[in-house]
C-alpha positions in Angstrom: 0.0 0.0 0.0 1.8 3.6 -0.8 1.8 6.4 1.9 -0.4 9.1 2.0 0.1 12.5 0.1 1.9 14.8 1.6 0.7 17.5 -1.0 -1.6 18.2 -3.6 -1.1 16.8 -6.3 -3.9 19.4 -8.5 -2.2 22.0 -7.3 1.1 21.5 -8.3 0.0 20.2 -11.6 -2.1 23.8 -12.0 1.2 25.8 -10.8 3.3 23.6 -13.6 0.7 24.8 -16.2 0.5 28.4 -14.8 4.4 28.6 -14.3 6.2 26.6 -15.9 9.3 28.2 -15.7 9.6 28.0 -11.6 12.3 26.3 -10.1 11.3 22.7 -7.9 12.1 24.8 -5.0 9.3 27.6 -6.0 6.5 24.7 -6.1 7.9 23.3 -3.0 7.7 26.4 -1.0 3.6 27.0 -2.2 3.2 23.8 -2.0 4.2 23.6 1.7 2.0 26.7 2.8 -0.8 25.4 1.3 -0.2 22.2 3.6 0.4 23.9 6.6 -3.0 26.0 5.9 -4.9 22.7 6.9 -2.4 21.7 9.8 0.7 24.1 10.6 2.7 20.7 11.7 3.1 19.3 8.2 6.1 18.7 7.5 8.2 20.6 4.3 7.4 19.5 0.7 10.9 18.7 -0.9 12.0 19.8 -4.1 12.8 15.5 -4.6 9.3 15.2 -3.9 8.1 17.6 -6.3 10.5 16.4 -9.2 9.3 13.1 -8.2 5.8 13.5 -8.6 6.2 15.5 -11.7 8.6 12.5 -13.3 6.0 10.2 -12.2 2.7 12.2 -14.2 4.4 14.1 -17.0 2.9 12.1 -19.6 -0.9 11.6 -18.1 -0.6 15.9 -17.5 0.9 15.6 -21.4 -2.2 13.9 -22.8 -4.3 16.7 -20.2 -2.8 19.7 -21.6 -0.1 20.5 -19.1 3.4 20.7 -20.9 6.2 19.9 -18.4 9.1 21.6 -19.2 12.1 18.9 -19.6 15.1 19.8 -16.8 18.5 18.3 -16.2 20.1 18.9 -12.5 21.2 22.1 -12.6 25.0 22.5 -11.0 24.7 18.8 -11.0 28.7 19.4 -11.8 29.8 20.0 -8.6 29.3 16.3 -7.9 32.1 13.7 -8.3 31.6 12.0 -11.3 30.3 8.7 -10.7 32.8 6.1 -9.2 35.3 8.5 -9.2 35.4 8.7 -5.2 36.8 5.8 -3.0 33.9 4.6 -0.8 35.7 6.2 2.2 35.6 9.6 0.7 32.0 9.5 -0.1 30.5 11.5 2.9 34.4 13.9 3.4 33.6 17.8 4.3 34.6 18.9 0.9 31.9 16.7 -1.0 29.5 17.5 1.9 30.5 21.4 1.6 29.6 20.7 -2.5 26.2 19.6 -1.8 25.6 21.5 -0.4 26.6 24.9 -2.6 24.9 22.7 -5.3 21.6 23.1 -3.4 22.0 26.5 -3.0 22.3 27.2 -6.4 20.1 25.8 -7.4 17.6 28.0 -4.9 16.7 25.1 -2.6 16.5 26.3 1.0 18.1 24.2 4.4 15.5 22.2 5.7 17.2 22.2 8.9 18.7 23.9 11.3 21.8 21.9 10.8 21.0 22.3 7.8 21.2 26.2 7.5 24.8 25.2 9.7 26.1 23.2 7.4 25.0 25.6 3.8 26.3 28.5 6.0 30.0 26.9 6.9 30.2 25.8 3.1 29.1 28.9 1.5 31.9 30.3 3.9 34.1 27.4 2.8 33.3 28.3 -1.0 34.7 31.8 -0.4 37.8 30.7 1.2 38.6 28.5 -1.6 38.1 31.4 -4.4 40.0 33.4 -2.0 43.2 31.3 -2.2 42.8 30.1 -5.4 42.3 26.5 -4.6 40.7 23.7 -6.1 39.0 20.4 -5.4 40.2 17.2 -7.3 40.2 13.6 -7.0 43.1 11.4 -6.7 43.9 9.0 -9.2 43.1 6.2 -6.0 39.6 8.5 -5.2 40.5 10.4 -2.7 38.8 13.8 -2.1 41.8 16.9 -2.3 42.3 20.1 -2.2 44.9 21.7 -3.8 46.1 24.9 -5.5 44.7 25.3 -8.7 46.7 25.6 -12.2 47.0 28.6 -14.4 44.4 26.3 -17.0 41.8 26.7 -14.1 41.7 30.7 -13.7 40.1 33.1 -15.4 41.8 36.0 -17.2 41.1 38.1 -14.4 43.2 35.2 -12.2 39.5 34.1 -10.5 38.7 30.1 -10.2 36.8 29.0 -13.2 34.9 26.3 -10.8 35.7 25.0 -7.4 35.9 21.7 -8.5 38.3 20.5 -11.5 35.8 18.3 -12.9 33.4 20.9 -14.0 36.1 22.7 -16.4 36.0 21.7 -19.8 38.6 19.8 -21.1 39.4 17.9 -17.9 40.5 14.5 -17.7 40.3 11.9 -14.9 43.4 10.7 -14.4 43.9 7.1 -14.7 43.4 5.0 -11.5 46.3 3.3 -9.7 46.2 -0.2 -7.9 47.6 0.4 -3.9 48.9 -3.2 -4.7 51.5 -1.5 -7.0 50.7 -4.0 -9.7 49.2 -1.2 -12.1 
């Protein structure tokens, strides 16, 4: 049996046909005050849930009328790309830091109040970085670093293209190397 809504489902579709340009984040935010009309303890509607729900009725809303704009994640590369981290790097304060400045640009708010901690110290974090011209990359054995960046990843005006080497064009992974020394 599937749980309960947590949120209208006829409104969100009527605010994807009336504004179909908003942001998950936008719906989320209406969509949580309207919940919290009928009972001031529900709990936040996520911008997941919303992209969720959308993903899930974008072709019945289709064959009603409603055109859903198609999205991609946006800042989506901040985020290692896949398999690229060693398991033991997967939850390290830089990638944590990352997700978090991926969230807030893409105009999600903290849910949290360790939340609104954590966006906070890496917003901070963000601007220390750009500050001393440093960079995040990934070991060839997956492990998360930070180091300072190369003339290919500043700007003419000496500024970091991106925090992360990664999300500059023309970057390669390097290869990976066995710990056993056997290549």
């Amino acid at each position: 049996m599937s749980p309960p809504r947590t949120f209208d489902y006829d409104l969100l579709k009527r605010l994807v046909r009336e504004h179909p340009e908003w942001p998950y984040a936008d719906y989320a935010d209406v969509l949580t005050r309207d919940a919290r009309q009928g009972n001031p303890r529900a709990p936040r509607v996520k911008p997941d849930s919303v992209r969720r729900v959308v993903s899930q009725y974008r072709d019945e809303w289709g064959d009603e009328g409603v055109q859903v704009p198609a999205r991609g994640v946006v800042n989506s590369d901040l985020l290692p790309p896949l398999g690229s981290v060693a398991p033991s790097q997967r939850m390290s304060t830089p990638l944590r830091y990352l997700r978090e400045i991926s969230k807030h640009r893409r105009g999600e708010a903290p849910v949290t109040d360790n939340e609104s901690i954590m966006r906070r110290q890496a917003l901070r974090w963000e601007s220390r970085l750009r500050a001393n011209r440093e960079i995040v990359d990934i070991t060839p054995n997956g492990i998360v670093e930070i180091r300072p960046a190369m003339a290919g990843e500043l700007g003419e005006d000496g500024e970091l293209l991106e925090l992360v080497a990664w999300a500059i064009p023309g970057y390669e992974m390097r290869g990976r190397e066995s710990l056993r020394g056997r290549g």
